[in-house]
C-alpha positions in Angstrom: 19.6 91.0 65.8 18.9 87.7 65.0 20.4 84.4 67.8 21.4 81.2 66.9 20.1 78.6 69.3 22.6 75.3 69.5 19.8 73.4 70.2 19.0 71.6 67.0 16.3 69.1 67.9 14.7 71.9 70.1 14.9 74.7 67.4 15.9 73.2 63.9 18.5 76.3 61.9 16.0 76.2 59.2 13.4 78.0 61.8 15.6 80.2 63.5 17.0 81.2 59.5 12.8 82.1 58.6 12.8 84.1 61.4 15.6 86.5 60.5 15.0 89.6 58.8 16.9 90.1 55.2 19.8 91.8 55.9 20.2 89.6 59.1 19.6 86.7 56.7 22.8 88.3 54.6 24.8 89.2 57.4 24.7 85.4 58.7 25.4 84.2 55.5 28.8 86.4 55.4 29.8 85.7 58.7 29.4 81.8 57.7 31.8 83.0 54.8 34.0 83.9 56.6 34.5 81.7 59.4 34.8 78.7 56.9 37.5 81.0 55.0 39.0 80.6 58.7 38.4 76.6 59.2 39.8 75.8 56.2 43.3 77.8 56.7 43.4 76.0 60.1 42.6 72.7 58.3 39.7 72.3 60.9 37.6 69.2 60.1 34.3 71.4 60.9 34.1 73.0 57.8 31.2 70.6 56.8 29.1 72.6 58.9 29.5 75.7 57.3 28.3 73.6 53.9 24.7 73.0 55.8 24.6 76.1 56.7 25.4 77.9 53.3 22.7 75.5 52.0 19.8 76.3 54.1 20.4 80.0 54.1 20.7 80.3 50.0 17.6 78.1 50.2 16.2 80.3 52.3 17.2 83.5 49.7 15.6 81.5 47.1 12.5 81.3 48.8 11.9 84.9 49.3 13.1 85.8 46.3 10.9 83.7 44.5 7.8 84.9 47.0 8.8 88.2 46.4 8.5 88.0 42.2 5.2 86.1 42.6 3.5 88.7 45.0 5.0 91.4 42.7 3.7 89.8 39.3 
C-alpha cells in the first residue's frame, strides 16, 4: 500500500505519486474524490488542495499511459 509523507520539501507528492503502483495510483485518486466531495459539503476552505492533488495524479495517469502506447507501438 502506498504512504503519503506530509513532508513536502523532504519528499515532494509528485515522487511519492511515481512510486505507487496503478491501482494504488487509482485508489488515491478516488479517495481524493471523495474527501473533496466531503470538504466542499462542510464548506471547508481546504478544497484547493484536493485541486493539486487531482492534477499531479491525472498527470501522472497521462504519463503512463502515454509510456505505455509508446513501448506497445
Amino acid at each position: 500500500m502506498g504512504q503519503f509523507f506530509p513532508d513536502a520539501d523532504q519528499f515532494p507528492l509528485e515522487d511519492q505519486i511515481k512510486n505507487l503502483g496503478d491501482d494504488e495510483l487509482l485508489d488515491f485518486w478516488e479517495e481524493t474524490q471523495y474527501l473533496e466531495r466531503m470538504l466542499v459539503e462542510e464548506e471547508n476552505p481546504e478544497v484547493e488542495h484536493s485541486l493539486e492533488y487531482e492534477r499531479v495524479i491525472l498527470q501522472e495517469l497521462m504519463l503512463r499511459s502515454c509510456r505505455r502506447t509508446l513501448a506497445g507501438g
